[in-house]
N, C-alpha and C positions, 0 to 999 in steps of 0.2 A: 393593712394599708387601705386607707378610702380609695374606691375606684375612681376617684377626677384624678388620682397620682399615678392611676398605673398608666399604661403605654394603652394605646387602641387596640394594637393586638389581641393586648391581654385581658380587656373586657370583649372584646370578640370572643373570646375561645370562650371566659366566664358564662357568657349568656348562654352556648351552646352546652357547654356541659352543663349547667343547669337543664336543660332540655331532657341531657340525658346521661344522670346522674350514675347509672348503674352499667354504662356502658365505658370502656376503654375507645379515647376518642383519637383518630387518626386525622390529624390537622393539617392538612397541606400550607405548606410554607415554603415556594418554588419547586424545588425536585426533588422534596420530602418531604414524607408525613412525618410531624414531630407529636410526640406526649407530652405530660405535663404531670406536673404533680408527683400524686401516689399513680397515677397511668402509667407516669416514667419510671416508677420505680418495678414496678409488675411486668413491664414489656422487659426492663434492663436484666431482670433476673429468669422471664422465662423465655426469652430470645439470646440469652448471655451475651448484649451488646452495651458498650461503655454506657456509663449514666451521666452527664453534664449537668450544666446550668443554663439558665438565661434569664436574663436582665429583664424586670416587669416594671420597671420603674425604679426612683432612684434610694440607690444603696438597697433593691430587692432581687432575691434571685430565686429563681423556684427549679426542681427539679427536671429535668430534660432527658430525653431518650428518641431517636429517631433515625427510621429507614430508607432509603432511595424509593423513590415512587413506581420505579418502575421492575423493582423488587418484591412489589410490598403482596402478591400473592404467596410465595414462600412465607414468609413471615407473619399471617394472616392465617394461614394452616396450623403453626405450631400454636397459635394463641386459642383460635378456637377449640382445636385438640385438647389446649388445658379447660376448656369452658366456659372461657372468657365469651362476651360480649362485644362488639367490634362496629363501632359505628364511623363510616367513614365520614370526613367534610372536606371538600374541593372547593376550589376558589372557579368562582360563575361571575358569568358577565365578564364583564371590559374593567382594568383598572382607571378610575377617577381620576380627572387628572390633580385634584387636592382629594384625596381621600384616602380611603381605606378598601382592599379587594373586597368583594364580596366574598363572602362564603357560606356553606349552610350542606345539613349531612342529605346526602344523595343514596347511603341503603344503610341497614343494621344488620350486622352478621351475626346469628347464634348459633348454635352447634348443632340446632334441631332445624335452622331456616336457610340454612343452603343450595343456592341457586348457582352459582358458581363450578362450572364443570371441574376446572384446576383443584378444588378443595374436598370433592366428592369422592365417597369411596365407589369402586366399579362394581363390587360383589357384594355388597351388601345394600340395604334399603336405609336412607338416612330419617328415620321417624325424631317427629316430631311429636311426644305421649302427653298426656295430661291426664291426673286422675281428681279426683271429688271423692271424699270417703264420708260418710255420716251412719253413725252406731254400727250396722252388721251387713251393711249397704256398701256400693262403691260404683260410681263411673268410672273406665278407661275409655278414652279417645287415642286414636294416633292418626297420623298424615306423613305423606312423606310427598313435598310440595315439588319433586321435579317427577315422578308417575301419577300424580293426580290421585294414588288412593288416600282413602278418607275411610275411616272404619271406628264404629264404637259398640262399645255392651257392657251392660250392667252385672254384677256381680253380688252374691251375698253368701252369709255362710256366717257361724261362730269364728272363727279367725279369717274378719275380711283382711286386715293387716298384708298376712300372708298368701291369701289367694293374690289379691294386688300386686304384690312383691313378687310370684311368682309370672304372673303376665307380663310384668316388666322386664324379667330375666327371658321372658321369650321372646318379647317383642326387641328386645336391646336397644331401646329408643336413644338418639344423639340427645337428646335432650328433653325434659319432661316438667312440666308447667305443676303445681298445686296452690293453691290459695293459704294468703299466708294464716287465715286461721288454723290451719292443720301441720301438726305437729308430725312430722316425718324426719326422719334424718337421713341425708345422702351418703348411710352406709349401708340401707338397702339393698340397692343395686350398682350396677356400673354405671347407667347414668348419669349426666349432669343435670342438675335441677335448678328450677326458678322460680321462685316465690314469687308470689303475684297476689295484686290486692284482690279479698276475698268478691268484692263488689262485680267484679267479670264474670264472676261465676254466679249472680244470681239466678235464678230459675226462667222468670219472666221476661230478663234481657237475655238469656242467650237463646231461649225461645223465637225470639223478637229476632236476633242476628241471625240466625239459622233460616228463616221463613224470608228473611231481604236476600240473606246469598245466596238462596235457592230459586228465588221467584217462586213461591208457593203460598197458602193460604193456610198449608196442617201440614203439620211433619208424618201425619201416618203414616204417608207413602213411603216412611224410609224406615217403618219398623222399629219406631221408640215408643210408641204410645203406652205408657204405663211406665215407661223408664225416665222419669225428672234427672236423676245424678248422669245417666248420659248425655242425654240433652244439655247437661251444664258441663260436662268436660267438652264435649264437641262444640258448643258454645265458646267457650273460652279462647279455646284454638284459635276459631274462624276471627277475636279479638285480639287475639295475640297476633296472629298475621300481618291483621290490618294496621298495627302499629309498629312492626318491627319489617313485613316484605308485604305491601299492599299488593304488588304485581304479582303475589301467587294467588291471590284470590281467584283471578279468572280463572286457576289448571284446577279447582275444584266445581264437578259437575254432578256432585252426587255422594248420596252421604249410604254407606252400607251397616247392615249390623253385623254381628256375629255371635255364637253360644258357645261359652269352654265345652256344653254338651255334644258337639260335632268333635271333641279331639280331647286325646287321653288325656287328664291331667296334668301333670308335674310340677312338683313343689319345687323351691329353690335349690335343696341338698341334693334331689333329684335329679335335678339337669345338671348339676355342678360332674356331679361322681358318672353318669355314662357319658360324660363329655360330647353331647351332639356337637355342638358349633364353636370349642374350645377347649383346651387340655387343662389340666387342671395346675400343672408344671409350672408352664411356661405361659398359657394363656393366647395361645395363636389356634388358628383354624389348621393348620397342621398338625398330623397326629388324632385331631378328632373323629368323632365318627363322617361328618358334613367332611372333611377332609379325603377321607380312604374314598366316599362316595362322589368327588366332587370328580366327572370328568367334562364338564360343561364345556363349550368354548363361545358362547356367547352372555353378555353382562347379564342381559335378559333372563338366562337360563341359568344362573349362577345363584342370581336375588330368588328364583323361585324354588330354587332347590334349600337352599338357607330358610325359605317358609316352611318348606315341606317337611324336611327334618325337625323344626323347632314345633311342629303343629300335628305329631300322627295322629292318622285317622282311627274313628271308631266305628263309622259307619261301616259294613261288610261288603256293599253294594260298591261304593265308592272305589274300596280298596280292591276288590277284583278289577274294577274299570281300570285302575290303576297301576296294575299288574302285568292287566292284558296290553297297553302300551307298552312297556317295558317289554313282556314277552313278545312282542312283534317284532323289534327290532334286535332284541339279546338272538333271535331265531334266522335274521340274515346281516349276517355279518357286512358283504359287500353293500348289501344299498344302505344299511351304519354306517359305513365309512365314507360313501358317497354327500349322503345329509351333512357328515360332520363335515365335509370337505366344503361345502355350500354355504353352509352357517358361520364358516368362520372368516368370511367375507363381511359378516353383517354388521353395521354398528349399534349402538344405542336405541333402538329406534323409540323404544319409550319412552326415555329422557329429552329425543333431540324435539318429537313430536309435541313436547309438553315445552319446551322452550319456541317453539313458533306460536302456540296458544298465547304463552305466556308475554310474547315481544320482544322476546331475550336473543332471538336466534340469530348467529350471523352467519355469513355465505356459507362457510364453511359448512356448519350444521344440514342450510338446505342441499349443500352438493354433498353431503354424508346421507341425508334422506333421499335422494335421487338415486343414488348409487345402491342403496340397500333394498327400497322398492324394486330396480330392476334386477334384483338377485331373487327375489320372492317367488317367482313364478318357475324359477328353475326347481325352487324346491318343492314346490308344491307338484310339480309335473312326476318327482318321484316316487310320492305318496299313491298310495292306492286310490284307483279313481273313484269308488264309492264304498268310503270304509263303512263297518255297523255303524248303525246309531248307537249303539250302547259304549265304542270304542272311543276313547281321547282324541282318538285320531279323524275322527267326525268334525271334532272344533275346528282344527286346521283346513 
């Protein structure tokens, strides 16, 4: 049907989903988001909510599906959860008194860009991965945009494929970016993935975006020099960002490296069969090894134990440092129980501190960070007043 027949409405949403073609669009239309299309048809059958119509002009009717607005985070979890894309648009401004409401998309949700406390998992780290593979070469980047880390390292080897494949399976990224020149199938890993045009990833521009987000003049400072394919995943990211949650760009303040040489290998069959961070069964952290080991009771200390497990050490030095924590506190039971009794006061503080960076924070968050700063010193006063340098327990 020529657009002078359809309804206002309905070149209003056209022009926005044009915008954003690849994203499931949440339309506000009074006190619901409605879909459209094939959106309605994807949200009707992975929400299993009726599918309708509506009238776009005359004798037209196009598919329909749609939530209570004030609903719409439950319903926003399940969709991301499948992979989807999730771009919301609200009605801004004043209604005209001859016209048409304003409207226009206010964030993009993907699986890898969650900012949203409600949709976040607590125990685990929500990455955002991105790789670059060329001949026997590979960049991995990942971020996880509500702790601010930023991490990338290059890779080589006769089966890059597979090494890649396996950093995936450790990192368990929510979602992972590749250039649609590169031929990967998302049977991989568990990931979700997202083809992206090759062009983000050239060398010279993400060069270019790396050196603006940083405020800097040379990336050496961050330990990529000699590594282009990193530099172009980490690049990407910082584009991907900017186009899908600009407001996370301020929570990165720094880009780190890292060497699979710092931590034992493992291939994909490998992690699969000693089930560090999932059973092979059923597929939950219960039953695995990260399971039997998990008695954390802070979010904090849950995401770093899920690192630790998924990353053993190789260095010697390290691991005794690592020990001797452990045996300090395996060796007095009561001031254990004391710390654990202290810690499980604490909230978020990584997450809530990256949501006041980031703009995001309300009351709540800052009277959650008030509350847990004044629990801080309690625990510190239990610790040994001058542990070794060589002990864990020095950082604290």
């Amino acid at each position: 049907m020529p657009k002078t027949k359809l309804t206002p409405v309905r070149r209003q949403y056209l022009e926005i989903k044009r915008q954003y073609p690849n994203a499931i669009i949440f339309f506000r239309l009074g006190d619901f988001y409605e879909t459209f299309d094939e959106d309605a048809k994807i949200v009707s059958r992975v929400l299993d909510i009726v599918l309708t119509s509506r009238s776009v002009g005359k004798g037209t009717r196009v598919p329909m599906a749609g939530i209570p607005h004030h609903a719409a985070e439950n319903y926003l979890s399940r969709l991301i959860d499948a992979g989807h894309h999730v771009a919301i648009c609200e009605q801004v401004g004043t209604q005209p008194i001859n016209g048409l409401m304003p409207r226009e998309v206010v964030r993009v949700i993907t699986p890898g860009t969650i900012l949203e406390q409600s949709l976040l998992p607590g125990d685990a780290n929500n990455y955002l991965g991105c790789i670059v593979i060329e001949e026997k070469r590979a960049g991995v980047a990942y971020v996880d945009i509500t702790t601010g880390e930023f991490s990338v390292t290059e890779l080589s080897g006769a089966d890059i494929r597979e090494s890649v494949r396996s950093e995936l399976l450790r990192l368990h990224p929510a979602e992972t970016l590749f250039p649609d020149t590169l031929t990967w199938g998302e049977n991989n890993t568990s990931s979700h993935y997202t083809e992206w045009p090759a062009w983000h990833f050239e060398e010279m521009r993400c060069e270019s975006v790396l050196k603006e987000q940083f405020a800097v003049v040379s990336l050496d400072g961050f330990g990529v020099r000699g590594q282009p394919l990193a530099i172009r995943a980490a690049g990407a990211v910082v584009q991907y960002l900017a186009e899908t949650r600009p407001e996370a760009l301020k929570l990165l303040s720094t880009l780190s490296t890292y060497s699979l040489d710092e931590f034992m290998t493992l291939d994909a069959a490998t992690r699969r069969n000693l089930e560090l961070t999932e059973t092979i069964r059923k597929g939950t952290t219960e039953g695995s090894l990260l399971g039997v080991l998990d008695c954390t009771v802070t979010p904090m200390g849950k995401r770093l134990l899920r690192r630790w497990v998924s990353k053993p050490l190789l260095d010697v030095g390290t691991i005794r440092k690592r020990h001797d924590g452990v045996g300090f506190f395996f060796s007095d039971g009561l001031l254990r129980a004391e710390i654990r009794d202290e810690l499980k006061s604490l909230n978020d503080l990584e997450r809530l501190v990256n949501r006041v960076v980031g703009g995001t924070a309300q009351p709540r968050d800052l009277v959650a960070i008030r509350s847990t700063l004044g629990r801080l010193p309690s625990v510190r006063e239990l610790l040994p007043p001058h542990p070794p340098e060589e002990s864990p327990l020095g950082e604290l």
